[in-house]
KOLBA-256810 format. One record per residue (C-alpha): residue in one letter; x, y, z. Coordinates in pm, whole numbers, plus 50000, padded with zeros to 5 digits. Layout:
<sites>
AXYZ;...
</sites>
This chain:
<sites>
X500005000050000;X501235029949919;X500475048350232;X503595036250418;X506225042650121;X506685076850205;X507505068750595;X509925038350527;X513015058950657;X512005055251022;X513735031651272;X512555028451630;X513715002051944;X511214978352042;X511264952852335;X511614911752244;X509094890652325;X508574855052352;X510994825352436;X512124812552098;X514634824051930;X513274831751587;X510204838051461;X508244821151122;X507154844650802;X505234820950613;X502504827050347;X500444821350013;X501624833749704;X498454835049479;X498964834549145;X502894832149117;X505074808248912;X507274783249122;X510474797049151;X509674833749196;X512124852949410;X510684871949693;X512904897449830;X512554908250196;X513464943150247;X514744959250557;X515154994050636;X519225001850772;X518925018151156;X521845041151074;X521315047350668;X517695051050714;X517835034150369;X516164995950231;X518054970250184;X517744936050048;X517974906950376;X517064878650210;X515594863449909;X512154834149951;X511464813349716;X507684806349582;X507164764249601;X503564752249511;X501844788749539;X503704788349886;X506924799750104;X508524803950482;X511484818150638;X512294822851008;X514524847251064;X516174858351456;X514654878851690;X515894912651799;X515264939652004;X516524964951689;X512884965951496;X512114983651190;X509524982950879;X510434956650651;X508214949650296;X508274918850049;X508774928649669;X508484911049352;X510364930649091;X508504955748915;X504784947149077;X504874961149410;X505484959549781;X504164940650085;X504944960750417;X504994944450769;X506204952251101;X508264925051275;X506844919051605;X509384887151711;X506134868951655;X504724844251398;X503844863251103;X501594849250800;X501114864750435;X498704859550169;X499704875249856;X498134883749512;X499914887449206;X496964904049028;X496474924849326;X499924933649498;X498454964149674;X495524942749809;X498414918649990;X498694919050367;X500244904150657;X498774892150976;X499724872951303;X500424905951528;X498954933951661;X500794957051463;X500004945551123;X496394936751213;X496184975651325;X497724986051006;X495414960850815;X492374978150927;X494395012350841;X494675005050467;X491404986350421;X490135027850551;X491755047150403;X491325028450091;X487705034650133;X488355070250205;X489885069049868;X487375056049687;X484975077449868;X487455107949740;X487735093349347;X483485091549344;X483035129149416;X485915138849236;X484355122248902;X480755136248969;X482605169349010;X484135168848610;X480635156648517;X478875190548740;X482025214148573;X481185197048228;X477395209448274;X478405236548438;X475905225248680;X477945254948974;X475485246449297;X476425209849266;X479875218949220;X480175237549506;X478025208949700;X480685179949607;X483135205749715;X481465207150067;X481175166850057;X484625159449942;X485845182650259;X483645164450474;X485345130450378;X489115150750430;X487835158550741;X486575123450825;X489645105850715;X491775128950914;X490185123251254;X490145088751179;X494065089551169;X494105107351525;X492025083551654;X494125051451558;X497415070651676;X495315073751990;X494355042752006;X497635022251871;X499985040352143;X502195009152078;X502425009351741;X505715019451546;X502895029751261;X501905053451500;X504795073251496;X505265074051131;X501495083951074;X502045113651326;X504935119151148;X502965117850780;X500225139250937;X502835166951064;X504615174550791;X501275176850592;X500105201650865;X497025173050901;X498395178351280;X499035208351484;X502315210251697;X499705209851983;X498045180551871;X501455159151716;X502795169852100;X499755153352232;X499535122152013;X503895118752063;X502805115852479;X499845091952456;X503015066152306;X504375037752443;X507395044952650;X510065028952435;X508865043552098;X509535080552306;X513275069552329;X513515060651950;X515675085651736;X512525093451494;X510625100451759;X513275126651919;X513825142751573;X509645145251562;X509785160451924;X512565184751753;X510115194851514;X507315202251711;X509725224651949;X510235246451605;X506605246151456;X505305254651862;X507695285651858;X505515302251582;X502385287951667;X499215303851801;X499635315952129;X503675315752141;X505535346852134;X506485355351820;X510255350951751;X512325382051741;X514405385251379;X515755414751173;X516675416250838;X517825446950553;X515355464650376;X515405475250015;X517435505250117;X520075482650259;X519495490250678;X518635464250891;X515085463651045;X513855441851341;X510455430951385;X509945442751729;X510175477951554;X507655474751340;X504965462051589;X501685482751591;X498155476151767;X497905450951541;X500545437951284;X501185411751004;X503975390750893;X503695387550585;X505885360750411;X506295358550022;X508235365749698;X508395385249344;X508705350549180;X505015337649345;X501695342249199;X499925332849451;X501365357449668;X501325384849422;X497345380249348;X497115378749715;X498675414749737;X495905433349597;X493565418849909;X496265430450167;X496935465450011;X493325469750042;X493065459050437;X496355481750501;X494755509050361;X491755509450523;X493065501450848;X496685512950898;X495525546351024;X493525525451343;X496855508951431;X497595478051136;X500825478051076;X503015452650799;X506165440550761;X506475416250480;X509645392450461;X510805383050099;X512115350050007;X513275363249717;X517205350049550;X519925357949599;X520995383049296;X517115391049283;X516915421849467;X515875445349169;X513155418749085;X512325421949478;X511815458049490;X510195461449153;X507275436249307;X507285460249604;X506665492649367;X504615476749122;X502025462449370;X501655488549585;X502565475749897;X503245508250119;X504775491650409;X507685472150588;X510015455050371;X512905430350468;X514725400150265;X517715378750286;X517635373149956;X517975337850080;X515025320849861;X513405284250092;X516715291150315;X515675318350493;X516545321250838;X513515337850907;X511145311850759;X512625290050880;X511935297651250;X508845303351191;X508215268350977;X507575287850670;X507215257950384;X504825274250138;X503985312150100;X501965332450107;X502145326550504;X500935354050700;X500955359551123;X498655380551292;X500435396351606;X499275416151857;X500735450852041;X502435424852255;X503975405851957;X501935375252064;X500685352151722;X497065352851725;X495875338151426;X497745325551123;X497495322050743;X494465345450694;X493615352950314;X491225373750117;X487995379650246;X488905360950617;X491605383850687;X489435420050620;X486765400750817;X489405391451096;X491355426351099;X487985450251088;X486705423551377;X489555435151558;X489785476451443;X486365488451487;
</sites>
């Protein structure tokens, strides 16, 4: 299944169980020619990278290996050249197969909790995606006619089911605090900002003790730490940067009643057909205490291009840049990883809302300026 691909590069420590020294992977291969290789992959602890640990061989539509038990776990997946991959969790327990050579992504492992857990994950989010591909093809058909109220009602549905699906992820991380797929998933969810750094924080303590300790888990931990320092709430963090004119400018002063950071570039188009909407909120409320400073990840060599934006879409306010394009210093303390990304501060420099476009950030900012 695809779903675990992306995650495959984390390792974690798990305790040994049982007496025996070894435990069985045996299974059905349905559909496959005597003599087929299967490879079993294993992901390196230290590389974070798969490699090949042994090779089972397909004898009357069957196979088995045993192979030691450890307390050094990771993901491991069966693959069959070209047609896919089987993932599994070793659990120093008795696992069993059953694969499908017509259907590789429909192939699954059972025998522990783990891989029953992540069994029942696939089987729903494969229904979420089926549930997704439905309204997405009545949606062409509604464009086609240019049928526009259904449109915009498969648009509600299909959020509905995003928002289904994604509290159906927190609840299996809350409910599978023992499960390595746990971690990747809040992982997965994270860096898709599916998760908060308040919520990731509380789904990394509802864990099992040793998957805390594991290295992925620290470097998540890390990453929380960063997203919570420019999160709602927090403080924002203190930086300074030049201006167009070449002096350097610090955002504590530029802070008004109210004030945005405003983080984009010449080179985006989002960001510059967002402008227009944020000239038109600075103008009309600047004078009651809004005040801007917008930070530029812009290129190095790009500064003309930089302040030609500026001029060009009117934007009568703070400027500062690096000139540092995605490796910004100041995006990155504030987890910048797509712009436009605005901050709404207030006199005290404290982040009270975030990412507010168009018509939601006149509605938040006159809410605020009466």
């Amino acid at each position: 299944m695809r779903v675990i691909f992306s995650l495959l590069t984390v390792t974690f420590l798990v305790a040994c169980q049982g007496d025996s020294n070894t435990y069985t992977l045996s299974g059905t291969a349905q559909g496959f020619e005597d003599g087929t290789n299967i490879l079993v992959n294993q992901i390196n602890p230290v590389t974070n990278q798969p490699s090949v640990i042994d090779t089972i061989i397909v004898t009357n539509g069957a196979f088995t290996a045993s192979y030691p038990k450890t307390d050094m776990a990771t993901v491991n997946y069966l693959s069959v050249g070209q047609q896919g991959n089987v993932a599994y969790f070793p659990e120093n327990k008795d696992l069993q197969v059953t694969m499908y050579k017509d259907s590789i992504q429909a192939s699954y492992v059972t025998g522990s909790p783990q891989n029953e857990a992540y069994r029942d994950f696939v089987n729903a989010v494969t229904k979420f995606g089926q549930r997704k591909q439905d309204v997405s093809s009545r949606y062409r058909i509604a464009q086609q006619q240019q049928d526009g109220m259904l449109a915009k009602q498969l648009q509600e549905e299909n959020a509905k089911i995003l928002e289904e699906e994604t509290e159906y992820k927190k609840k299996f991380i809350a409910e599978n605090g023992n499960s390595l797929f746990s971690v990747m998933l809040i992982s997965e969810m994270l860096n898709k900002k599916q998760l908060t750094s308040i919520e990731a924080k509380a789904a990394m303590d509802g864990l099992d003790e040793k998957l805390k300790e594991s290295t992925t888990a620290v470097k998540i931990k890390t990453t929380i730490d960063s997203m919570s320092a420019a999160d709602i709430g927090a403080k924002a963090p203190e930086f300074s940067a030049k201006t167009p004119e070449g002096n350097e400018l610090a955002l504590s002063e530029t802070l008004g009643k109210y004030t945005i950071i405003d983080f984009w570039a010449s080179w985006c188009k989002p960001c510059r057909r967002e402008n227009p909407n944020v000239v038109k909120v600075y103008e009309k409320y600047h004078d009651k205490g809004l005040n801007i400073i917008s930070v530029s990840l812009d290129r190095q060599g790009h500064k003309e291009r930089w302040i030609k934006a500026i001029a060009d879409d009117n934007m009568d306010w703070y400027h500062v840049s690096n000139l540092q394009f995605w490796q910004d210093p100041i995006a990155k303390q504030y987890s910048v990883r797509s712009i436009p990304a605005t901050f709404l501060l207030d006199e005290n420099g404290i982040i009270i809302d975030k990412n507010l476009r168009g018509a939601a950030l006149e509605a938040k900012i006159a809410s605020l300026l009466k």
